[in-house]
N, C-alpha and C positions, 0 to 999 in steps of 0.2 A: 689544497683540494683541487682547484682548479690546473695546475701544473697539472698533476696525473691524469687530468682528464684530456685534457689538450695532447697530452704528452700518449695517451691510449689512443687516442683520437688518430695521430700519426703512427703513432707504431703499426694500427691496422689497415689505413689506404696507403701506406708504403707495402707492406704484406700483398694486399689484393694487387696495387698497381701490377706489382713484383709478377705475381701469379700470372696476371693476365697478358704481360709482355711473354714468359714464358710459354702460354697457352698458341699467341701467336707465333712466337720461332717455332713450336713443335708443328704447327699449321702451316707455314713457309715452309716450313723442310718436307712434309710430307707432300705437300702439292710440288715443289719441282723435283722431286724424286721421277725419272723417267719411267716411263710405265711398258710394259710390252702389251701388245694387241690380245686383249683374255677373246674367251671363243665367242662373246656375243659383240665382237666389234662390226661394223660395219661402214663400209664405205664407197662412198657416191662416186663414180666414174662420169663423163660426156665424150660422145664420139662424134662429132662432125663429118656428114657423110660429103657434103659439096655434089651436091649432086639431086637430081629428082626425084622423087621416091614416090611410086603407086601405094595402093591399101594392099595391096597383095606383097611387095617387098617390104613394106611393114613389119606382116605377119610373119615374113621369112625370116627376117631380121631379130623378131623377138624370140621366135623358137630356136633360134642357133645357138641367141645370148642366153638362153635358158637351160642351153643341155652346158653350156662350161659350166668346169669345175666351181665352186664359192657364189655363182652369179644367183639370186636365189630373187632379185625384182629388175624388171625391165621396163621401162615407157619408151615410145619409137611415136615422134613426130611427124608424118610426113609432107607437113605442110611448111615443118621448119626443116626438115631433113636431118632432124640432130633426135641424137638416143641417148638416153642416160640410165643407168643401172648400177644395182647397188651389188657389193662383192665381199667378201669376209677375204681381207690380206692375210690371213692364217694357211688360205688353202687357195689363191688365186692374185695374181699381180695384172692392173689395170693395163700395163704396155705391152703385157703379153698378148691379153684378150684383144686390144685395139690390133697389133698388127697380124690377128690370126683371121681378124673379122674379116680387114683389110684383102688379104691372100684367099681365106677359105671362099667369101662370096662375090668379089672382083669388084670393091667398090676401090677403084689406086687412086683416087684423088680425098679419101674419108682418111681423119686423123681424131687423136686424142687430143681434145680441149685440156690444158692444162690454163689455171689463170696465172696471172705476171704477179709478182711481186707486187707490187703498185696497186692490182686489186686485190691481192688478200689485204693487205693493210686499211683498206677502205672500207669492206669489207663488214659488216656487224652481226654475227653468232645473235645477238638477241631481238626476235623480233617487235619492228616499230609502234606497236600497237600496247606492248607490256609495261610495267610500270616501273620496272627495272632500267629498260632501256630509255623511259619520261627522266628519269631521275640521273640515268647516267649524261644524258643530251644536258640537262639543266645545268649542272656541272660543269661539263668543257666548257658551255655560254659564261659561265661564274668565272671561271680562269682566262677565256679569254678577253 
């Protein structure tokens, strides 16, 4: 009596183990499966203008960024001199827009902030306040 129960006992957390290994390869595969841009993507640009910017080339600055194609939000700092705006890659490419801004409004010393390698890695998508990112921080401290 006891054999068959020991013996049911494994037969069904080998079954479930089973299942749930399965569960996750089908979750790996589907999360690095590459994705293309669907139509509610969006993505963040920064233009560094180098240069000094009034409240009035602000304004010029954000109506410009507002009539291109895909650019649909703009903020223009002009105490930092830098603009960042958001753009749908479906219907707009951020290198285009930086060197038409570049040309169309004559700022030739303004470029596209792209960051280094070295700071995307640093880098953290989740922010420091969540309890996601309490638990992910606790972690590296456990490992290192």
């Amino acid at each position: 009596m006891k054999k068959t129960t020991v013996f049911k006992i494994l037969i069904w957390s080998g079954a479930v183990l089973l299942g749930l290994v399965f569960v996750l390869c089908i979750h790996i595969y589907m999360v690095m499966i590459p994705k293309e841009p669907d139509v509610n993507t969006r993505i963040m640009a920064r233009i560094d203008v180098h240069q000094p910017l009034s409240a009035t080339e602000s304004t010029k600055i954000t109506g410009w960024l507002y009539q291109q194609n895909g650019v649909d939000h703009v903020m223009c700092n002009p105490k930092t001199a830098i603009v960042v705006f958001t753009y749908s890659p479906l219907q707009a490419n951020a290198n285009n827009i930086a060197s038409n801004f570049k040309s169309a409004l004559h700022y030739p010393y303004s470029n596209r902030y792209v960051p280094t390698e070295e700071e995307l890695q640093s880098s953290c998508p989740v922010a420091s306040t969540s309890a996601i990112y309490k638990i992910c921080t606790s972690i590296k401290h456990l490992i290192q």
